[in-house]
Structure formats: structure tokens, C-alpha cells
C-alpha positions as CSV (number, residue, x, y, z in Angstrom):
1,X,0.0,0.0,0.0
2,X,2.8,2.5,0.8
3,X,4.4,1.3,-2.6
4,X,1.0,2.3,-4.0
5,X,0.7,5.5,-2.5
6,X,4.4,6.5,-3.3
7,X,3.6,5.6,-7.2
8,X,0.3,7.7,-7.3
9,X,2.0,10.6,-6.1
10,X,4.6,11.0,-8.3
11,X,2.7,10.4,-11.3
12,X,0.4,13.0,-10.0
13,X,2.8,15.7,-9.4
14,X,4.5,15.2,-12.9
15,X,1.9,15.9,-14.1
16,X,-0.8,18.0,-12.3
17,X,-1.0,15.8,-15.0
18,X,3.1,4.2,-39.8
19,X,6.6,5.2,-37.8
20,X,9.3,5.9,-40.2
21,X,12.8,4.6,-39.9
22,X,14.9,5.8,-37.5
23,X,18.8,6.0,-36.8
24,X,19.5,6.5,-33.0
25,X,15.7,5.7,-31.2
26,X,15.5,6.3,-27.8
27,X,14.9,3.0,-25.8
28,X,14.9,4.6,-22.7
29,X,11.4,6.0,-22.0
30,X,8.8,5.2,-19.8
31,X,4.7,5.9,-20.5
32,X,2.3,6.8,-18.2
33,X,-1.3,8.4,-18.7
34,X,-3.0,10.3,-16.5
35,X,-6.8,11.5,-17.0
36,X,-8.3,13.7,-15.5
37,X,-12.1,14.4,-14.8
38,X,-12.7,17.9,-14.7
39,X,-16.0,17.4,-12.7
40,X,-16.7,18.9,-8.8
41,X,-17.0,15.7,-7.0
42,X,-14.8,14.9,-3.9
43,X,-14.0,11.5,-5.7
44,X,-13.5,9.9,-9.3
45,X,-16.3,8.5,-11.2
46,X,-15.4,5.8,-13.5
47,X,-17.5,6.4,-16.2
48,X,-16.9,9.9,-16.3
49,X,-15.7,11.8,-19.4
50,X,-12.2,12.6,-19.5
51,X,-11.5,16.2,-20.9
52,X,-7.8,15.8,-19.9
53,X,-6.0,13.2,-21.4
54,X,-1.7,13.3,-21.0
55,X,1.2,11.0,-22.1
56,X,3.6,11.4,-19.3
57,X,7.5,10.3,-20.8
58,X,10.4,9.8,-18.2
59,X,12.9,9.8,-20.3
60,X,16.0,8.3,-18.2
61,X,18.4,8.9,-21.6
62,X,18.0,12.5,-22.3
63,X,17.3,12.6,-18.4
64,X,13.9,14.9,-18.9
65,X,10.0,14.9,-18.7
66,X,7.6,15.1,-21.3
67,X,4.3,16.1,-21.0
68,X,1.8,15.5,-23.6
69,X,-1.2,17.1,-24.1
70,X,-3.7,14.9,-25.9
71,X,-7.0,17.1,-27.3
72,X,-10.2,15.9,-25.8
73,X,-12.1,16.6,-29.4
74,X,-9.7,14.6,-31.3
75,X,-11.5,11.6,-33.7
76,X,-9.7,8.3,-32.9
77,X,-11.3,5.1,-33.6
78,X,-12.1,3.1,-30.5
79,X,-11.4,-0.5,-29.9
80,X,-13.9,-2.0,-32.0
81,X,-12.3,0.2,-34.9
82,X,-15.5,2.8,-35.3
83,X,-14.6,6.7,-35.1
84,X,-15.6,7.9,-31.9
85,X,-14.7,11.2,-29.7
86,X,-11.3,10.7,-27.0
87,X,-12.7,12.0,-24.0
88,X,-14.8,9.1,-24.8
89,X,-13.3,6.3,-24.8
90,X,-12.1,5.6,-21.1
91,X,-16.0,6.1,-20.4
92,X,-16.5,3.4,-22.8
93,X,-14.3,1.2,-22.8
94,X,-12.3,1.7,-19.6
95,X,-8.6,2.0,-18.9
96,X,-7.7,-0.9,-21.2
97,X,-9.9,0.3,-24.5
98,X,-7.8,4.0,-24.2
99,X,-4.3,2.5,-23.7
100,X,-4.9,0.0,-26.5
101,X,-6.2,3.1,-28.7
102,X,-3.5,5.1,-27.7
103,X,-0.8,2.2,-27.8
104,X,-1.4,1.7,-31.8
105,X,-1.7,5.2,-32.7
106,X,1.6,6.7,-31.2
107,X,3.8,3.3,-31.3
108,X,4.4,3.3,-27.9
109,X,3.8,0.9,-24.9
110,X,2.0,2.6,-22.2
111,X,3.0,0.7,-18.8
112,X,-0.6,1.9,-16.9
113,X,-2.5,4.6,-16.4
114,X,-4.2,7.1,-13.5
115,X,-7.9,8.8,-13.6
116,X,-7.3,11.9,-11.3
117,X,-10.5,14.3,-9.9
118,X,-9.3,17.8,-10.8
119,X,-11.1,18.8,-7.9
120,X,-8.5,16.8,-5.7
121,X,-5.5,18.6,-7.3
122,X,-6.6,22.0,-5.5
123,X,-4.8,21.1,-1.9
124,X,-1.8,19.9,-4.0
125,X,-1.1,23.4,-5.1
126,X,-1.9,24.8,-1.9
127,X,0.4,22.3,-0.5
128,X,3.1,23.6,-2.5
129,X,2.7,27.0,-1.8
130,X,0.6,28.4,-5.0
131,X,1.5,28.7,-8.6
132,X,2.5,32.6,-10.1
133,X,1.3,33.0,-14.1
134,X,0.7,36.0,-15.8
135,X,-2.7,36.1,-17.3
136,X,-4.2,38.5,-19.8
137,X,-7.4,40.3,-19.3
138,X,-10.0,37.7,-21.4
139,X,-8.2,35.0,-18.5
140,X,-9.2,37.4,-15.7
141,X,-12.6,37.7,-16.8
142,X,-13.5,33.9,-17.3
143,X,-12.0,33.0,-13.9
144,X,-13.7,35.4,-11.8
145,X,-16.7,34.2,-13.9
146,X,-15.8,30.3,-13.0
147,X,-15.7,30.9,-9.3
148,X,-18.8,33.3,-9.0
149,X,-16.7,36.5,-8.5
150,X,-16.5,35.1,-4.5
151,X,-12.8,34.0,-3.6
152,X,-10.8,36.5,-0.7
153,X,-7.7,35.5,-3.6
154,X,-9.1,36.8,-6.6
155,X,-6.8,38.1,-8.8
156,X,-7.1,42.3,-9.0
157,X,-6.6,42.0,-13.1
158,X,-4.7,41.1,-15.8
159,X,-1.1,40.3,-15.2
160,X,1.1,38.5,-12.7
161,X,-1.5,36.9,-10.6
162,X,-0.4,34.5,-7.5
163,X,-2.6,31.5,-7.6
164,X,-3.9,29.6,-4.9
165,X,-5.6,25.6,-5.8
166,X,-8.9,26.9,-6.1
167,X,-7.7,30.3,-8.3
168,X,-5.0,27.7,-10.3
169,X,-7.9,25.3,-11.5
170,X,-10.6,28.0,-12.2
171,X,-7.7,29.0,-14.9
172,X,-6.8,25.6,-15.8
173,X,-10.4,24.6,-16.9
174,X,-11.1,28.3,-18.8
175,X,-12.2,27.2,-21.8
176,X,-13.6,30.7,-22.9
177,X,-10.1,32.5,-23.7
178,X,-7.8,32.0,-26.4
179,X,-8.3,28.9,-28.9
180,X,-10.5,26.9,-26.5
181,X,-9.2,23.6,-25.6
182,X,-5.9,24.3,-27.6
183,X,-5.3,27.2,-25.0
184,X,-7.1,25.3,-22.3
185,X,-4.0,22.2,-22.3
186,X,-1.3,25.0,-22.4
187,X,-2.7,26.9,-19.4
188,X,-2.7,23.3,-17.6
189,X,0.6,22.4,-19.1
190,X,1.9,25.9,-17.6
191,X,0.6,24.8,-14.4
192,X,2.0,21.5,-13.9
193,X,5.4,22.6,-15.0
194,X,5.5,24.5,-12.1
195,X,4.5,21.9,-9.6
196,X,7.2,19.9,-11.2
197,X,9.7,22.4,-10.6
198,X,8.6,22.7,-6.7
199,X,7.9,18.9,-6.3
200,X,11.9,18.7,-7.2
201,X,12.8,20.4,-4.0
202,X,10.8,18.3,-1.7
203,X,11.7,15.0,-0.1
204,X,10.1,12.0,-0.6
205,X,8.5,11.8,2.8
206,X,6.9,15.6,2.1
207,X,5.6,14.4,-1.1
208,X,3.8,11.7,0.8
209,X,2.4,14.2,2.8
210,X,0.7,16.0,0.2
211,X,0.0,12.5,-1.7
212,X,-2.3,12.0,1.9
213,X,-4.7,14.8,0.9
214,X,-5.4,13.5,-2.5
215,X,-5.4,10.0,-2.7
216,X,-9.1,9.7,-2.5
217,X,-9.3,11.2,-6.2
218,X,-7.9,9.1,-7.5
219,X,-7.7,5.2,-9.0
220,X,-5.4,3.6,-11.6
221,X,-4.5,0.2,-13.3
222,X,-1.0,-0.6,-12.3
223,X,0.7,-3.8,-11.0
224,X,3.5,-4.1,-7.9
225,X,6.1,-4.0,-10.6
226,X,5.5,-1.3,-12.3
227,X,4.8,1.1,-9.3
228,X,8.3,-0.2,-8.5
229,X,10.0,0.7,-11.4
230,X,8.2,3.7,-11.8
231,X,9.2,4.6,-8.3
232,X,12.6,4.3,-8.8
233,X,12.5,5.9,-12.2
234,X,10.4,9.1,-11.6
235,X,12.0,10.1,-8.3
236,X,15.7,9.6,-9.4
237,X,14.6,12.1,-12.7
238,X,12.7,14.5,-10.2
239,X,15.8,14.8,-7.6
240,X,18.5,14.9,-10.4
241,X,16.9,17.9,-12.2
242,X,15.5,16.7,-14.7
243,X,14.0,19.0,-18.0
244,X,10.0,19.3,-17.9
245,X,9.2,19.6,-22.2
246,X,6.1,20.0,-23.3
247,X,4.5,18.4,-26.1
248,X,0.3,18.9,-27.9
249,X,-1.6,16.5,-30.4
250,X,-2.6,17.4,-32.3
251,X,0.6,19.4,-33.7
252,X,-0.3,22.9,-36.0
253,X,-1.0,21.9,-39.9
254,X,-2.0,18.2,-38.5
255,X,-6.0,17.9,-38.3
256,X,-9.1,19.5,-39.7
257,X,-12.2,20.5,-38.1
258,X,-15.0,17.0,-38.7
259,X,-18.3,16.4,-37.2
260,X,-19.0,13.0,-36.0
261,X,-22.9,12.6,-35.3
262,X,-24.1,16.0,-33.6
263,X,-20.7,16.4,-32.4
264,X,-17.6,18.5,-33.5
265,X,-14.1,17.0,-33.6
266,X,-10.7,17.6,-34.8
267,X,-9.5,15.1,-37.5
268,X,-6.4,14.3,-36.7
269,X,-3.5,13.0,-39.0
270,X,-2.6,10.1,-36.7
271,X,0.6,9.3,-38.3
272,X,2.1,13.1,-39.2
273,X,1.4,13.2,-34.9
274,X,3.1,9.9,-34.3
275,X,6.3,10.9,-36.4
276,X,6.6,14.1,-34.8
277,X,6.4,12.7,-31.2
278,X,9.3,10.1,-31.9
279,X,11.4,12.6,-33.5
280,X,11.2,14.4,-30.3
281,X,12.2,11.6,-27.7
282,X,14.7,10.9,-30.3
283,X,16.1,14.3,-30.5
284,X,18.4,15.3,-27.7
285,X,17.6,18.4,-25.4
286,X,20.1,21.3,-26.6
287,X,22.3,22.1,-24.5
């Protein structure tokens, strides 16, 4: 159980959160997905809709993070091969349908996979102190308009704004500002490089502190082993400073805008995406 607990919490801060050829592939990366339910329940719901969906990399070679941001509206076909929506398909077809889904259309092996309550990640930021992001004025609006205009930390306006757990998820789940859920992964992809930055400073037993406040919102599908190796992978890459990169499919110039029933979705060109996301865990950082 303390195994357990250890595994959940790292994956959680990390992330809070037709291949071509190649010469020199990376071997040495590890996936992990976490969801996450952006609902206002105290605990998960397993046949909730996940509107965040990211490929977390530790890369052990290039000694760095990545953090993929995988569109909610993208059109993947779902285990039985018909086109269906990707916030979907874990409330379909469960943890196994979206790994299998995601396993063929990036090439990769995915070695489990977390559903997180956003709701839960609040007391994590707290925990850490807060997040600070500037934020422009159409961002200032939409979160005062999330919370009610009633929070004693509301930011005064646009610009460097000091964000508590409850501020930092009111402008990770804007949807309103900027290019909807494109901007809407970046703002949360701002945010969790953050926490990863602060989560490198703490020690293990602190991280299992904060790991106590949040373990109810959360569940997962992974075996002894792989919280082991996981374990041993993630922290070593957290405490030797590793790189946080960021990474969003679909890429610019890769997808069009489809309908699928009464629903819109982005047509994604599966393969352009799955080249580009090998060439970057095959290209090393600069230095």
C-alpha cells in the first residue's frame, strides 16, 4: 500500500498531469497516462468523461519529462475500430480500451494509467505553496466568472496573478479564452510545469504528505512492478533535475475541423502526430 501510495503521487505531481525509420531511437522511455475528470465531486467517477488526457515520458536517456497534451475533441477510432470522440473512450471502454487506442496510434507501450478528480489537485497546489502566471485580461474575466466573482484571492486583473488551488484550477479549466481547448492544455501544461519544478525540491517523505490529501481522487491500473519501477524511475529524474518539455496533439498543420454525429471533432492525422512525437524523444535536449 505505501508502494502504492508513493507511485500515485509522483505520477500525479509530474503531471498535475506508420513510424518511419529511425537511426538513433530512444529506448529509454517510460509511459504513463493520467486523465483527468474535470468534474466537482470529492472522488473519481469511473464512467466519467475525460477532458484531460496526457502522455507522461520519463525519459532516463536524455534525463527529462515530457508532457503530452492529448485534445479531448480529437477523432480516434475506439477498440472496436469505429470513429468515436477521446474523452470518450475511457468512459466506454475503460482504462484498457484507451491504452490499446492510444498504444497503436503513437507506437508506444504505455505501462498503466491514472484517472485523477481535478477537484483533488486543489490542496496539492496549496500544498506547494501556489502557482505565479501572468494572465491577460479575457483570463481574468473567465475566472472570476468560474468561481462566482467570490474568492478572498481573486486576482485584482490582468497580469502576474499568485494563484492559490482553487484560483489555479478556475484557470486551468477556462475554456472561454484564447483557442478553446488548444489554450485550455497550455494553461494546464503551464501549471503542472510549475508543480514539477517545486515537487523537485521536496523530499520523498513531504511528497507523501501531500499525496495523503489527495489519494481519495484518484484510482489507476497498475501492478507491484510497475509502481516499482516507476518509483525508482520518476524520483531519481525529479531529484537529479530533470527537463519538464512540453508536447500537444494534435501538432499545428496536422488535423481539420469534422463532425461526428451532432458532435464536432478535430481530424487528426494520426501518423504526421506519431512521427513528430518520436522525433522528439529521439532528439536530444540542446544544451
Amino acid at each position: 500500500m505505501v508502494k502504492r501510495k508513493l507511485f500515485c503521487l509522483l505520477v500525479l505531481m509530474m503531471v498535475l498531469l506508420g513510424v518511419c525509420a529511425r537511426a538513433q531511437e530512444n529506448t529509454q522511455v517510460k509511459h504513463y497516462l493520467l486523465l483527468g475528470e474535470d468534474g466537482y465531486a470529492d472522488e473519481v467517477v469511473e464512467d466519467a468523461r475525460t477532458d484531460t488526457i496526457v502522455l507522461v515520458s520519463l525519459d532516463t536517456q536524455y534525463n527529462r519529462a515530457v508532457m503530452t497534451s492529448i485534445l479531448r475533441d480529437c477523432q480516434i477510432n475506439n477498440p472496436n475500430g469505429n470513429p468515436t470522440k477521446m474523452n470518450l473512450l475511457f468512459k466506454n471502454h475503460g482504462f484498457d480500451g484507451i491504452i490499446t487506442c492510444l498504444e497503436r496510434e503513437l507506437d508506444i507501450e504505455i505501462e498503466g494509467a491514472v484517472l485523477v478528480n481535478f477537484e483533488n489537485v486543489k490542496p496539492v497546489i496549496d500544498a506547494l505553496g501556489g502557482v505565479d502566471i501572468e494572465i491577460d485580461e479575457n483570463e481574468y474575466i473567465a475566472i472570476r466568472k468560474i468561481l462566482l466573482d467570490d474568492d478572498p484571492n481573486m486576482p485584482e486583473g490582468p497580469g502576474m496573478v499568485h494563484m492559490t488551488g482553487r484560483i489555479a484550477l478556475a484557470y486551468m479549466r477556462d475554456r472561454s479564452s484564447g483557442s478553446g481547448d488548444f489554450s485550455r492544455t497550455e494553461r494546464q501544461r503551464k501549471v503542472v510545469s510549475q508543480l514539477f519544478d517545486k515537487c523537485a525540491e521536496l523530499s520523498l517523505l513531504e511528497l507523501v504528505g501531500i499525496y495523503n490529501e489527495v489519494s481519495g481522487g484518484m484510482s489507476m491500473n497498475l501492478s507491484a512492478m510497475d509502481i516499482l519501477g516507476v518509483l525508482s524511475q520518476g524520483y531519481d529524474l525529479m531529484t537529479d533535475g530533470a527537463d519538464f518539455v512540453e508536447f500537444r496533439i494534435p501538432q499545428d498543420g496536422t488535423y481539420s475541423y469534422g463532425q461526428l454525429g451532432s458532435s464536432s471533432v478535430l481530424d487528426v492525422r494520426w501518423q504526421t502526430n506519431r512521427d513528430r512525437f518520436h522525433a522528439l524523444l529521439d532528439t536530444p535536449p540542446e544544451q
